[in-house]
C-alpha positions as a printed NumPy array, in Angstrom:
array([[  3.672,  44.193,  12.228],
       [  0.394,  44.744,  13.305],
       [ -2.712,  41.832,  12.3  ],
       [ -4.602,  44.09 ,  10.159],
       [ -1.613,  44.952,   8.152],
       [ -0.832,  41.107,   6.746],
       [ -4.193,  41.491,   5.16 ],
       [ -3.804,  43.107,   1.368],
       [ -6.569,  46.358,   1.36 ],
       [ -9.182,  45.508,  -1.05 ],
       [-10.021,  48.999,  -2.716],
       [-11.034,  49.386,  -6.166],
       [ -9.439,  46.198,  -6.804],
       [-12.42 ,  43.809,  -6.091],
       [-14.081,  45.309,  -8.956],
       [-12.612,  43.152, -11.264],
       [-13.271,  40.28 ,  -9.839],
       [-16.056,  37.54 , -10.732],
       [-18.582,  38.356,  -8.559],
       [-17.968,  34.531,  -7.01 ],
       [-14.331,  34.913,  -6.562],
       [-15.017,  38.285,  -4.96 ],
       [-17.798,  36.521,  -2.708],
       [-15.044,  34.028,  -1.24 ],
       [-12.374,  36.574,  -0.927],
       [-14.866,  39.09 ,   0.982],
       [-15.464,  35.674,   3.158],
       [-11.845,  35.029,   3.416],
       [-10.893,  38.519,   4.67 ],
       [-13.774,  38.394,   7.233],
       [-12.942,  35.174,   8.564],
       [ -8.904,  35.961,   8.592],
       [ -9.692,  39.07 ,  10.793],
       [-11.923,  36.446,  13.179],
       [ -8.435,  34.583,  12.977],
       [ -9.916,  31.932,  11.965],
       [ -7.21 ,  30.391,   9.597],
       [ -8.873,  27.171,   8.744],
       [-11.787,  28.685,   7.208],
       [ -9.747,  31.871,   5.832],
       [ -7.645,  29.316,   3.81 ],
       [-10.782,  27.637,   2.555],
       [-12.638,  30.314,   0.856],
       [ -9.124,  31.924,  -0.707],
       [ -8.417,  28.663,  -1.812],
       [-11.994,  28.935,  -3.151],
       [-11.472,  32.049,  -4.449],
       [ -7.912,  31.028,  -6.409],
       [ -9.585,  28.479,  -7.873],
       [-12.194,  30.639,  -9.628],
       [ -9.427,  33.619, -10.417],
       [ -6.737,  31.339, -10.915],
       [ -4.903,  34.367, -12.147],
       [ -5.67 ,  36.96 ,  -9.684],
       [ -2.142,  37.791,  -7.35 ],
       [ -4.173,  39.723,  -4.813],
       [ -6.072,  36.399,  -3.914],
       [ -2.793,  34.182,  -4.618],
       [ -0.383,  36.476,  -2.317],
       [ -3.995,  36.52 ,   0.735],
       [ -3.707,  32.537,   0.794],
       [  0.136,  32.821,   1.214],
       [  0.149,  34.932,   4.052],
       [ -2.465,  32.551,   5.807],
       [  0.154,  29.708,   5.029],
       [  2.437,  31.279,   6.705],
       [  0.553,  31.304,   9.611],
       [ -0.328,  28.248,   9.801],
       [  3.172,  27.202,   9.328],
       [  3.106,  25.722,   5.613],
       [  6.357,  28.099,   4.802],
       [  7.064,  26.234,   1.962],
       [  3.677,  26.216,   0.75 ],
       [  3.328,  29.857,   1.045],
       [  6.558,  30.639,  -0.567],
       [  5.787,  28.815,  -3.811],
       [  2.904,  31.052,  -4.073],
       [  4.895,  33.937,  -3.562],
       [  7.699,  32.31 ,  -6.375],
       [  4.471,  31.933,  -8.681],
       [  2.686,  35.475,  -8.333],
       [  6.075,  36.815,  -9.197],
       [  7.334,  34.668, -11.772],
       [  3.619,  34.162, -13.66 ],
       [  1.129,  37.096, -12.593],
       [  3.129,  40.337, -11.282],
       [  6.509,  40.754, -10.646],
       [  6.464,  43.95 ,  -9.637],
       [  4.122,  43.149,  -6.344],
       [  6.57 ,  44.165,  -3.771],
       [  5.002,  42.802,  -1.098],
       [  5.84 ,  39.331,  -1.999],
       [  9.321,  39.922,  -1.65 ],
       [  8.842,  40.773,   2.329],
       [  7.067,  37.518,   2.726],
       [  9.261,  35.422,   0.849],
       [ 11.829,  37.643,   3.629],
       [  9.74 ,  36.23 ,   6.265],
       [  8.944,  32.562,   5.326],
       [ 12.738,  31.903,   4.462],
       [ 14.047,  33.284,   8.246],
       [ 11.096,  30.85 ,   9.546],
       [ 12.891,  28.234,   8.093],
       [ 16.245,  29.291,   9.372],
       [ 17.737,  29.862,   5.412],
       [ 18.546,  33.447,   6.681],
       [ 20.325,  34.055,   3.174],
       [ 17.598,  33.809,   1.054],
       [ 15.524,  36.154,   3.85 ],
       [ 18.544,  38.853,   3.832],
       [ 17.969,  38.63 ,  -0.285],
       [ 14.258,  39.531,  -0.399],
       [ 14.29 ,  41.628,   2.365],
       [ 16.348,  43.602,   0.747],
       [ 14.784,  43.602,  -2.408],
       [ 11.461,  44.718,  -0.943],
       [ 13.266,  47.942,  -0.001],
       [ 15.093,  48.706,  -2.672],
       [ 11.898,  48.375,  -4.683],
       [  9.439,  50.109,  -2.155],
       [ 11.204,  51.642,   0.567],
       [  8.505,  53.549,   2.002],
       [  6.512,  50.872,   2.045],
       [  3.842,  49.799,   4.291],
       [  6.069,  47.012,   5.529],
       [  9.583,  49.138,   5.418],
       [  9.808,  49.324,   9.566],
       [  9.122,  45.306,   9.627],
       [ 11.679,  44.479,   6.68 ],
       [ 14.178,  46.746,   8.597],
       [ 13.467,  45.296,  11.968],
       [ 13.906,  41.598,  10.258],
       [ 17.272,  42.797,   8.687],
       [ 18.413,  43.153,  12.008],
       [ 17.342,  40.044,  13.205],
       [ 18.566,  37.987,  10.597],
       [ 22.277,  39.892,  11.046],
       [ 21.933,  39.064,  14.699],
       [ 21.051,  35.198,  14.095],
       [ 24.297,  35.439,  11.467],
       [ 26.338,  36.187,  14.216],
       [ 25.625,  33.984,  16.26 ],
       [ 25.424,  30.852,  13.747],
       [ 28.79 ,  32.505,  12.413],
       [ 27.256,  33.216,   8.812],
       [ 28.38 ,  35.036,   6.116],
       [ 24.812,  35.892,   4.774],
       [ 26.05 ,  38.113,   2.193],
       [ 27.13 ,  35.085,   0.232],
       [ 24.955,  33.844,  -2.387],
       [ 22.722,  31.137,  -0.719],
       [ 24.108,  27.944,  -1.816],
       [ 20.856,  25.975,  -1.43 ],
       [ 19.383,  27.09 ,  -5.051],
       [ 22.968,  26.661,  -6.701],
       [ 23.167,  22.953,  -5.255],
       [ 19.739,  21.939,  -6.078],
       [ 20.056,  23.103,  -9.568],
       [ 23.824,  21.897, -10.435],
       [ 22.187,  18.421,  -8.696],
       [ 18.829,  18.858, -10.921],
       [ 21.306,  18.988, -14.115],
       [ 23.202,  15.966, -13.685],
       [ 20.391,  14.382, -12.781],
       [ 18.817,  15.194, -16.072],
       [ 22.401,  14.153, -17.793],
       [ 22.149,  10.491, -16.129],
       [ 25.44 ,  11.248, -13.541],
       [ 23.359,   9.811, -10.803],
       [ 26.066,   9.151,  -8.582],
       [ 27.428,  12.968,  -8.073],
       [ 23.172,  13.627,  -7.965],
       [ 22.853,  11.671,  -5.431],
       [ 26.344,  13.036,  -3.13 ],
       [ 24.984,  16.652,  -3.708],
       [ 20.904,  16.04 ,  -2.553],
       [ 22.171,  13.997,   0.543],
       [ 24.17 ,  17.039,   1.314],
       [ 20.992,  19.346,   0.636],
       [ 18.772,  16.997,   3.069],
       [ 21.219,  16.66 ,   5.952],
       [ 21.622,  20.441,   5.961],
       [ 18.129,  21.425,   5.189],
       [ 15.903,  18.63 ,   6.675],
       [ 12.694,  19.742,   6.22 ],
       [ 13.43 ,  20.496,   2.042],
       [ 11.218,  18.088,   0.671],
       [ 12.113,  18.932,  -2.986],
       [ 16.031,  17.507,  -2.241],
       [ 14.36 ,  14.313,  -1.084],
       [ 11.973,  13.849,  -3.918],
       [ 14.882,  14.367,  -6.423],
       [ 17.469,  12.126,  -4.401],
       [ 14.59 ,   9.226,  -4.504],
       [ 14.747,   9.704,  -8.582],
       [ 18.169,   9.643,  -8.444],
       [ 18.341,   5.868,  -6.531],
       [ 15.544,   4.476,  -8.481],
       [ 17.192,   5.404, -11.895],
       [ 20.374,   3.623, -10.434],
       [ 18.285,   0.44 ,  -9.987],
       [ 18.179,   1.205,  -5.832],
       [ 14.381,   0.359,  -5.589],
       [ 14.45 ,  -0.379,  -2.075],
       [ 16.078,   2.865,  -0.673],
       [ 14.274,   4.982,  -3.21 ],
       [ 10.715,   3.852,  -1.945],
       [ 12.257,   4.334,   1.723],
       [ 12.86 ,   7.843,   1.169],
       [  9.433,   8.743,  -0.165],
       [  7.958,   7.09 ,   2.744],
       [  9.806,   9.343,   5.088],
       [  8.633,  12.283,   3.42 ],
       [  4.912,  11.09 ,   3.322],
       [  5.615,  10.449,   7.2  ],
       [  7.228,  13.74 ,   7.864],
       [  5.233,  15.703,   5.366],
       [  1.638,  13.474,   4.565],
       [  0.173,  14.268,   1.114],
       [  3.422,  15.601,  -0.364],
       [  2.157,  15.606,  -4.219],
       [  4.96 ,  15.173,  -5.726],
       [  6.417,  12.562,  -3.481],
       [  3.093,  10.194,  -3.815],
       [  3.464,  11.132,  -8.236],
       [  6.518,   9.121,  -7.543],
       [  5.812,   6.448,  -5.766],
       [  3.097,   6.025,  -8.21 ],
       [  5.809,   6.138, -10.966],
       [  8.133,   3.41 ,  -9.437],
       [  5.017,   1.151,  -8.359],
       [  4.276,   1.611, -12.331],
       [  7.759,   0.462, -13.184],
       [  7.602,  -2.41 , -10.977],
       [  4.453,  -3.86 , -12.116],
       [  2.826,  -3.224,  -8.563],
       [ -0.559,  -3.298,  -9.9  ],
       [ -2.394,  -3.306,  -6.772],
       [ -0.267,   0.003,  -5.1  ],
       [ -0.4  ,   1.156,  -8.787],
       [ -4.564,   0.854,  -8.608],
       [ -4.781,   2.543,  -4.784],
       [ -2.491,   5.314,  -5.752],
       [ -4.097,   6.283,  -8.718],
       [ -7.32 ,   6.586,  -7.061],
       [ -5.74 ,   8.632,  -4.077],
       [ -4.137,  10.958,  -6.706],
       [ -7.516,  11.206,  -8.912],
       [ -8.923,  12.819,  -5.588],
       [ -6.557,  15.562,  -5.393],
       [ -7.01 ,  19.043,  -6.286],
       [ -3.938,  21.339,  -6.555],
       [ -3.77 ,  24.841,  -6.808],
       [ -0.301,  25.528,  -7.862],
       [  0.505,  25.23 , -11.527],
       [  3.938,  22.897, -10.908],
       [  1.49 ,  20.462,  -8.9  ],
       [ -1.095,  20.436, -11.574],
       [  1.518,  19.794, -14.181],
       [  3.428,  16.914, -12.351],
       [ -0.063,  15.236, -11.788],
       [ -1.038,  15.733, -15.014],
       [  2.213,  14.259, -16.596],
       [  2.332,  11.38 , -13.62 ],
       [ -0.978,  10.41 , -14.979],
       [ -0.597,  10.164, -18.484],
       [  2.601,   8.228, -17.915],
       [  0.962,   5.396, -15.92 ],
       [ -1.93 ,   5.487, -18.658],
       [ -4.443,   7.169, -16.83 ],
       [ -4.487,   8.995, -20.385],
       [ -8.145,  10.941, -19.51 ],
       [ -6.934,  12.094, -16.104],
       [ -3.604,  13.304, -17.401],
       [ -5.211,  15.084, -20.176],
       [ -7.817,  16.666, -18.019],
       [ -5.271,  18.355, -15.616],
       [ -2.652,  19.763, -18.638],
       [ -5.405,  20.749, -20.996],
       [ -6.838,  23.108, -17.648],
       [ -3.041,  24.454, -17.503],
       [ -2.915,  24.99 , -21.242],
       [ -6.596,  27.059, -21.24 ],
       [ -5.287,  28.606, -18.136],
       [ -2.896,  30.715, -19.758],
       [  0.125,  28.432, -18.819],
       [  3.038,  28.917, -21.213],
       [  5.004,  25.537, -20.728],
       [  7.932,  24.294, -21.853],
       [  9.619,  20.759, -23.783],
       [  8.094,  18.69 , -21.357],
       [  4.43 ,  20.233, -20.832],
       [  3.739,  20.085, -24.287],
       [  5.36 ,  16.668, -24.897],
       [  2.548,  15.321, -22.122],
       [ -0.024,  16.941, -23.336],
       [  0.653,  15.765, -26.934],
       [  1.008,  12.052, -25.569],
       [ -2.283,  12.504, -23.458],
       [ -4.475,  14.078, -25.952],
       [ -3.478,  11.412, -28.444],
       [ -4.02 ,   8.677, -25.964],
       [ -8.075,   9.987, -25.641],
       [ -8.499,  10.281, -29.036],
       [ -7.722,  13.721, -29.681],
       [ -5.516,  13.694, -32.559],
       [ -5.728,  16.965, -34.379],
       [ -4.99 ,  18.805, -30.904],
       [ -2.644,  16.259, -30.563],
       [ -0.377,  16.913, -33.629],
       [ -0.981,  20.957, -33.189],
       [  0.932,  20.522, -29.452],
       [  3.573,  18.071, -30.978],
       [  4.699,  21.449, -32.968],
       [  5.253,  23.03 , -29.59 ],
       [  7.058,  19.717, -28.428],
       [  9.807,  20.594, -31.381],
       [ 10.121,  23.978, -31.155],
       [ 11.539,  23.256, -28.068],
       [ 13.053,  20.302, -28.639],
       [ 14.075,  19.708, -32.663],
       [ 15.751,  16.066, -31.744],
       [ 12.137,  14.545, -30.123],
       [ 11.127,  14.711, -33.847],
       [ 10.406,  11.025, -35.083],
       [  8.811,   9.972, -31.603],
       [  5.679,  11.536, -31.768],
       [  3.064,   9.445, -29.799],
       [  0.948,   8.204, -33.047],
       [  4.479,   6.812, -34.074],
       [  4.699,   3.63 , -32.788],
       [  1.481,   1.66 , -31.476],
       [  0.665,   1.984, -27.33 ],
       [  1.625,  -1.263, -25.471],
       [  0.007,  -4.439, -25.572],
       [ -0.449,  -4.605, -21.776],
       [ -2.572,  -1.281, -21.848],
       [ -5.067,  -2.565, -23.49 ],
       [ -7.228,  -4.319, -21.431],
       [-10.505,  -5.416, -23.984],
       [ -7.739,  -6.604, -26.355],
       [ -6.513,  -8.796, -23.352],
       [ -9.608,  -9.943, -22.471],
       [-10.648, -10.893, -26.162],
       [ -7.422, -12.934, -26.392],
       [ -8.939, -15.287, -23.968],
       [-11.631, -16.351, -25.678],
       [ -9.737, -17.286, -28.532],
       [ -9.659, -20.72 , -29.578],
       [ -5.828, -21.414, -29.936],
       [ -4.495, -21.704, -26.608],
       [ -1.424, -19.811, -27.43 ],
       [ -2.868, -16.632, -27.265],
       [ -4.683, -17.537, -23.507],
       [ -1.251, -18.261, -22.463],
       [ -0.079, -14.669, -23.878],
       [ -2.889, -13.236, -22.44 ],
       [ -2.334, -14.526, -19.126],
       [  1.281, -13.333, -19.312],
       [  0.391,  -9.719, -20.482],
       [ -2.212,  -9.706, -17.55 ],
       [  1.188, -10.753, -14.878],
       [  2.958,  -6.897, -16.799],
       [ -0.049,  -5.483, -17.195],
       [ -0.489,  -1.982, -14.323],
       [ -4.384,  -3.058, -14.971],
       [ -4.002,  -6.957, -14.076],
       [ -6.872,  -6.722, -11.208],
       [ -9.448,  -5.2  , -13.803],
       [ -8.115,  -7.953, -16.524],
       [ -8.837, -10.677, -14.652],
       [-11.741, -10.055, -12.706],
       [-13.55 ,  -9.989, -16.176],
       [-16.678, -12.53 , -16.264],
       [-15.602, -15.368, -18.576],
       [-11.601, -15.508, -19.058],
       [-11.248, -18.966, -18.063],
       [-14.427, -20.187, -19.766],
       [-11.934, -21.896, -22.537],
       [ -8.869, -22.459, -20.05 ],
       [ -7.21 , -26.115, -19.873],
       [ -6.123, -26.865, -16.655],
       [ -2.692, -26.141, -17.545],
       [ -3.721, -22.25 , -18.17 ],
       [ -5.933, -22.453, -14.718],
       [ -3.02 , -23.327, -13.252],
       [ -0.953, -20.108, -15.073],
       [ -3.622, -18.257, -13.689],
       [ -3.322, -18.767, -10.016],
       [  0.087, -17.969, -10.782],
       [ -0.404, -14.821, -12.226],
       [ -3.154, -13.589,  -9.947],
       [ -1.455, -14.874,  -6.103],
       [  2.595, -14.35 ,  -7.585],
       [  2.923, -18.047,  -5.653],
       [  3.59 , -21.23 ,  -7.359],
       [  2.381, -24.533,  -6.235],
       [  4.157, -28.013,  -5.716],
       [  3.561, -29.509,  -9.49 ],
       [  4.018, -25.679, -11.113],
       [  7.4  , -25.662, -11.987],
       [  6.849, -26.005, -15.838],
       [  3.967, -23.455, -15.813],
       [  7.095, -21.304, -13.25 ],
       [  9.334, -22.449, -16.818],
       [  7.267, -20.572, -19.444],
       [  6.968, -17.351, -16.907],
       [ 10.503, -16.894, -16.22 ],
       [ 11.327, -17.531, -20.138],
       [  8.856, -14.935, -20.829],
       [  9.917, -12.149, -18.634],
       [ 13.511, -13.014, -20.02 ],
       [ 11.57 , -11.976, -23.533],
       [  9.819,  -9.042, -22.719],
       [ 13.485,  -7.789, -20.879],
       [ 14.441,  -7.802, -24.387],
       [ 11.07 ,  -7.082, -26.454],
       [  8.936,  -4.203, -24.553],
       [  6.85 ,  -2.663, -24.635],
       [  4.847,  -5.435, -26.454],
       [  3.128,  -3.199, -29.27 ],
       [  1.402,  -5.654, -32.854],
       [  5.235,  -5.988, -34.113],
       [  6.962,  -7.668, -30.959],
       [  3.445,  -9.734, -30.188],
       [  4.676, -12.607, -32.651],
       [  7.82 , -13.662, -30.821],
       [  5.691, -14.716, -27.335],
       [  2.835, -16.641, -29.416],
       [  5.773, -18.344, -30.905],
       [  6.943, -19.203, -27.247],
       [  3.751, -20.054, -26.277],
       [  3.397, -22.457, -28.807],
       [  6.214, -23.994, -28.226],
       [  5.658, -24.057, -24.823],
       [  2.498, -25.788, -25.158],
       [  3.833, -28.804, -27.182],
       [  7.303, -28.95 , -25.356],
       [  4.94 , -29.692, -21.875],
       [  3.408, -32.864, -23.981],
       [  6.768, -33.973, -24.821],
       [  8.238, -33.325, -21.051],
       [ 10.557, -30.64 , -21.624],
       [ 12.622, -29.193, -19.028],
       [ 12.4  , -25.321, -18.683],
       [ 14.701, -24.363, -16.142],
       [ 17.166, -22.537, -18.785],
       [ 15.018, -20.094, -19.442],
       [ 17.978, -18.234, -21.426],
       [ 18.471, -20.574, -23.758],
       [ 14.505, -20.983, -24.79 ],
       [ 14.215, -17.479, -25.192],
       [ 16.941, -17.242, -27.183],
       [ 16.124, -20.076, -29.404],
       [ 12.967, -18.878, -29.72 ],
       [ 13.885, -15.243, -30.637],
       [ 16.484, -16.961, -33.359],
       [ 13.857, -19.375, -35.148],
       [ 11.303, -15.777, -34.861],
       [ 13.333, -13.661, -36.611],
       [ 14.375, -16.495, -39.277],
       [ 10.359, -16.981, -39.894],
       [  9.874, -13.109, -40.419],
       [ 12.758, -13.907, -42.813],
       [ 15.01 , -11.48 , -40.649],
       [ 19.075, -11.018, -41.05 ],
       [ 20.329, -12.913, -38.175],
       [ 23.256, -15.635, -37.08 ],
       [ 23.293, -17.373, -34.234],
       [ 26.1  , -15.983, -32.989],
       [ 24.986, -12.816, -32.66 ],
       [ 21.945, -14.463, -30.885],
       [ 24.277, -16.392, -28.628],
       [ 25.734, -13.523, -27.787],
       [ 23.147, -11.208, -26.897],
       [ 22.01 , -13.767, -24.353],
       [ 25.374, -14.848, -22.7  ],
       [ 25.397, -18.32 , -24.511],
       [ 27.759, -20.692, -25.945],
       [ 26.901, -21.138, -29.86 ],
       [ 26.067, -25.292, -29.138],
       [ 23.702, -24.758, -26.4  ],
       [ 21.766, -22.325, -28.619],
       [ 21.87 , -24.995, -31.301],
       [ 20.462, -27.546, -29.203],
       [ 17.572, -25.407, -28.32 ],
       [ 16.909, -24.171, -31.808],
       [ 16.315, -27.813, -32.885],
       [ 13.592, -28.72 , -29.802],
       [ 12.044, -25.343, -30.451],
       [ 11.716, -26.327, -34.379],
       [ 10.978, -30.072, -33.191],
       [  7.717, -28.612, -30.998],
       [  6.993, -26.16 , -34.092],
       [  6.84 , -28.833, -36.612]])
């Protein structure tokens, strides 16, 4: 295949263009006949982002991937001008021919190979898609390959995909470590097997794997959306903060991208971002499906934008009937988003509420913005100083194991009451008031079980709620008597 013929002949087709995506296409051509790649992939990249829609410019930019060895790259291109803009551009299915033998899945080659000349068989790439035919049955041979078989790559990754989305992470997880020992280099199996260990509670080896794809393949978007996800679960704030401001740089072409950044966004709060990126793929012409509505919904409501809001959330259930009842105006955002609310908490004058402020600050994804705020410890006792070093360094001085106490009981709350919204905020001021008075009387806090659980029992009996202590005992892993005994020092430091 000669170098001219990789480039797609303009014609009449430039006509329709804008005259500045036609601008940075004429530049791209020019430059890809210099062979200059780098600056070839520029100005298409230019160009797609003015005709978003345009295949001509979409399938140009592919072919220059390919050459500069980003198969995968270049083949989700191909996968999107044929799937979104024109599936009847032949062409495409050569490419796809030629990226999958680069990347040794000589199945998937043999398949669109074929289908380029059953669908255009004297085309202008016929003699190439024959001569790679012949190839690819030679490399079978050798590797002792039956490459008329269905490829079993897309059949694994989708039958893993679907038990993934069922919660059977353990037969996931078997079938993507059989996907990445056999195809190395498929960054998709590695992103999805990370999922699968951080839904099992496998933090460590989870993060691992997403570092050996940023290694192997830096600035894999969907790989640093994760890590950005699990940092957000774990209450990293400060890889939480860098990430976010990496992934606010980034500028992706391809629809999926846009859509996971979009949704990674508005997950982790950065409601605005989130928004920005889906509401671009929405005006675009993107159809969507259950999910891309359902984040859009969530981040328009989150910015205010409740009308479009409510008019998506009808999307949301025509796709999905049983999300009805948790629209995102349904129940109030969390307590810990909120950073002025924080911050106003610490001024107050009952010194409850600067202890619960402190301790949404420690769950908080926004604790370095929280407390680098002028004034929070204008009204703090030296008791809540102290809570503060703890919250802002994660180490507790010699002398620090009550203020260690009221933390751990906390955290043993909020595993039980989260996300903190106005109806859950009631049980931790209780705690903290009781917390308060039980360090005058020189409590011990080192069952931090027991206090929660007292505390939760004597909370729900002031909201004048339906509940026994045994069920409360139970709940918690307690006997019935040690509850008891708690109940009375937590009424004792109420009274």
């Amino acid at each position: 295949m000669g170098e001219d013929s990789k480039a797609i002949k303009q014609k009449g087709q430039l006509l329709s263009f804008v005259p500045t995506g036609e601008y940075y296409f004429t530049k791209g051509i020019k430059a890809y006949h210099r062979r200059d790649l780098q600056r070839a992939h520029k100005y298409f990249s230019r160009a797609m982002q003015l005709e978003p829609g345009e295949p001509m410019i979409v399938c140009q930019l592919a072919i220059v991937l390919t050459e500069m060895g980003d198969y995968q790259q270049s083949i989700r291109l191909l996968h999107m001008i044929l799937e979104e803009m024109d599936e009847e551009m032949a062409e495409c299915q050569y490419f796809l021919a030629n990226n999958y033998a680069h990347l040794g899945l000589f199945k998937d080659a043999y398949h669109h190979a074929n289908l380029y000349l059953e669908q255009n068989r004297d085309g202008e790439f016929a003699d190439d898609a024959e001569e790679l035919l012949d190839l690819i049955m030679l490399e079978a041979e050798e590797n002792d390959e039956d490459i008329y078989e269905e490829d079993d790559l897309i059949i694994k990754q989708e039958e893993a995909r679907t038990l993934l989305e069922q919660g059977d992470f353990p037969q996931a997880i078997e079938i993507f470590e059989e996907l990445v020992k056999e195809y190395p280099e498929y960054w998709s199996a590695y992103n999805n097997l990370a999922l699968a260990y951080f839904y099992l509670g496998e933090t460590k080896v989870a993060n691992d794997i997403l570092e050996k794809v940023l290694v192997q393949n830096p600035g894999n978007l969907h790989a640093l959306c994760n890590r950005l996800v699990f940092a957000y679960y774990q209450n990293h704030a400060g890889e939480v903060k860098e990430l976010t401001e990496t992934l606010a740089k980034i500028q992706p072409l391809l629809w999926e991208q846009q859509f996971k950044l979009g949704a990674t966004l508005s997950l982790v709060g950065e409601y605005e971002l989130g928004y920005r990126w889906l509401k671009r793929l929405y005006k675009n012409g993107h159809e969507g499906d259950g999910p891309f509505y359902y984040w859009l919904s969530y981040s328009a409501f989150h910015t205010g934008r409740e009308q479009a809001a409510k008019s998506y959330w009808k999307r949301v259930l025509e796709f999905n009937p049983e999300k009805e009842g948790t629209e995102p105006w349904a129940s109030s955002p969390s307590l810990s988003d909120q950073v002025s609310s924080i911050i106003k908490k610490f001024q107050s004058e009952y010194p409850e509420e600067r202890l619960f402020a402190l301790f949404l600050a420690s769950v908080s994804n926004k604790k370095e913005e929280i407390l680098s705020a002028s004034k929070i410890t204008d009204k703090m006792s030296g008791l809540e100083k102290n809570y503060l070093h703890y919250v802002k360094s994660g180490v507790g001085k010699p002398g620090m194991e009550t203020i260690l106490g009221a933390h751990e009981t906390a955290l043993v709350l909020y595993d039980f009451h989260k996300p903190i919204d106005m109806d859950r905020e009631g049980i931790y001021l209780v705690w903290f008031a009781v917390f308060e008075e039980a360090v005058k009387e020189g409590l011990d806090f080192r069952n931090n079980r027991a206090w929660a659980a007292a505390v939760e029992f004597v909370w729900e009996k002031l909201r004048e709620g339906k509940i026994t202590k045994q069920s409360i005992a139970k709940k918690y892993g307690l006997s019935v008597s040690t509850l008891s005994k708690y109940v009375k020092m937590v009424h004792s430091c109420l009274d």
